[in-house]
N, C-alpha and C positions, 0 to 999 in steps of 0.2 A: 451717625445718622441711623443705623440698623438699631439702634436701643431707645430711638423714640417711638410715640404710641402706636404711629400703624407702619414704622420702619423693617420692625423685626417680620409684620406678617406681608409686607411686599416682598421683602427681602426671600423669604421662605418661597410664595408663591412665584416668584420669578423664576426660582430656581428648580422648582416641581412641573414649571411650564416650558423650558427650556429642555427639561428631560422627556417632557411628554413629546415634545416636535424634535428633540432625535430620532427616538421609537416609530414617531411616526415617517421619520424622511426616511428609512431603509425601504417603508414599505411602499412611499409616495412615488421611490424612484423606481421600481418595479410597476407597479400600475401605470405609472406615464412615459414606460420607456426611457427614464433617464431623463425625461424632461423638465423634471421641479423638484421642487425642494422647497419646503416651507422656512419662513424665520419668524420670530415672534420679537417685540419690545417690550423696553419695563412697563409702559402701559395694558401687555397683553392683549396687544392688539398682532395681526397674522401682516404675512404679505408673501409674496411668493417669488422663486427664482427663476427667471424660466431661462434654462442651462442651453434652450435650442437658440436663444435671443442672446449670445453673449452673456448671460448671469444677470441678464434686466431683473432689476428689484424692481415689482409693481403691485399694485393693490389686487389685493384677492377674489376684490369684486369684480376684478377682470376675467376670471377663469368662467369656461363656458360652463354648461350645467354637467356634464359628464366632466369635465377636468374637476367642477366644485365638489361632486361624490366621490369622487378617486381620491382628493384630500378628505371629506370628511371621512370616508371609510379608513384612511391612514391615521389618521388620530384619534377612532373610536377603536380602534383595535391598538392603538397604542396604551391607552386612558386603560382597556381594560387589562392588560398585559400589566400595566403598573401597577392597578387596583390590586390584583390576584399577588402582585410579585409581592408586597404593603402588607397584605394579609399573611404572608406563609402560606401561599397557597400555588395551587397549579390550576392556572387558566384551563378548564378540562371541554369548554364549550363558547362557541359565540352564534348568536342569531343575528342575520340581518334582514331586517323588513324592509323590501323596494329600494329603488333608488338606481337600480341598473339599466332601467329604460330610458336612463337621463346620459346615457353614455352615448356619445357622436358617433362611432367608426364601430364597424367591426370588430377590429383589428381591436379597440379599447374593451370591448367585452370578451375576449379572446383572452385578454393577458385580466382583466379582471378573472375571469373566471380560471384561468393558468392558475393566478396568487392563492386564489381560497381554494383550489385543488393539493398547491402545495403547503397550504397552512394542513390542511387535514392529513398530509404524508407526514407534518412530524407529533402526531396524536390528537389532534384538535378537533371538535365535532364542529365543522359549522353548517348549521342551519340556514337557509335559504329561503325567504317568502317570496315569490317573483312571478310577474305574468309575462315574461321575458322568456318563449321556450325555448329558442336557443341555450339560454343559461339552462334551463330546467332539466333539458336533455342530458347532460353533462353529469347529472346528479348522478350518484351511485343507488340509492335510497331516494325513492319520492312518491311525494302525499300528491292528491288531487282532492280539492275542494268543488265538490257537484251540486251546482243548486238541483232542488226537487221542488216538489211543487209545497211540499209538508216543511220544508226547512233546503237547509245543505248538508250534506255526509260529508268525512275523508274517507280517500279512497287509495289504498296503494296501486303505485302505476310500476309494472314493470318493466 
């Protein structure tokens, strides 16, 4: 069945998908405390673990809006790790725009913000867009965008 018309590029893609959502469960179970873990099907469709509920397999649409950013951020940093690893390259930078105000708890921007402190301990630049200043504080390096009356400047904040 892998050698009819669209056998060979499911077959391919299942397998490229499969390795995306490993990459991304080391990093899903550090953000949610050991909570989840993604799976995916041949149809490439997601659904999640949640390891506090006995290993309930449930749809994805169940996750709240800070559990849904904790997985997407696990698989865009997975997708890019892959990308870079594809190319012969070394992942040397990631930016992330917003999405950390959608987190519940404390305690979940805390260990968000732990993870991309420890992505950057092992050489990684990641870039930060956020009106979240909790997170912002945290920065080593940070820009301030200032409206003026003439436009907006950046501004380093020390």
């Amino acid at each position: 069945s892998h050698l009819r018309s669209n056998g060979f590029e499911q077959w391919l893609m299942a397998g490229a998908l499969a390795d995306l959502v490993d990459g991304a469960n080391d990093l899903l179970y550090q953000l949610s405390d050991g909570g989840y873990s993604l799976n995916s099907d041949d149809s490439g469709s997601f659904s999640i673990v949640d390891h506090r509920n006995a290993d309930e397999v449930r749809p994805i649409s169940t996750l709240s809006g800070g559990e849904t950013f904790q997985s997407a951020l696990a698989l865009a940093l997975s997708l890019a790790e892959t990308l870079a690893a594809q190319g012969n390259a070394k992942l040397d930078a990631v930016i992330i725009d917003e999405g950390f105000g959608s987190l519940d708890t404390d305690e979940s921007l805390d260990i968000a913000g732990s993870v991309l402190e420890n992505l950057t301990d092992g050489g990684l630049m990641v870039g930060v867009i956020t009106h979240v200043k909790e997170l912002a504080a945290r920065a080593a390096v940070r820009y301030e965008v200032v409206r003026e009356p003439t436009g907006a400047r950046v501004r380093p904040v020390s």
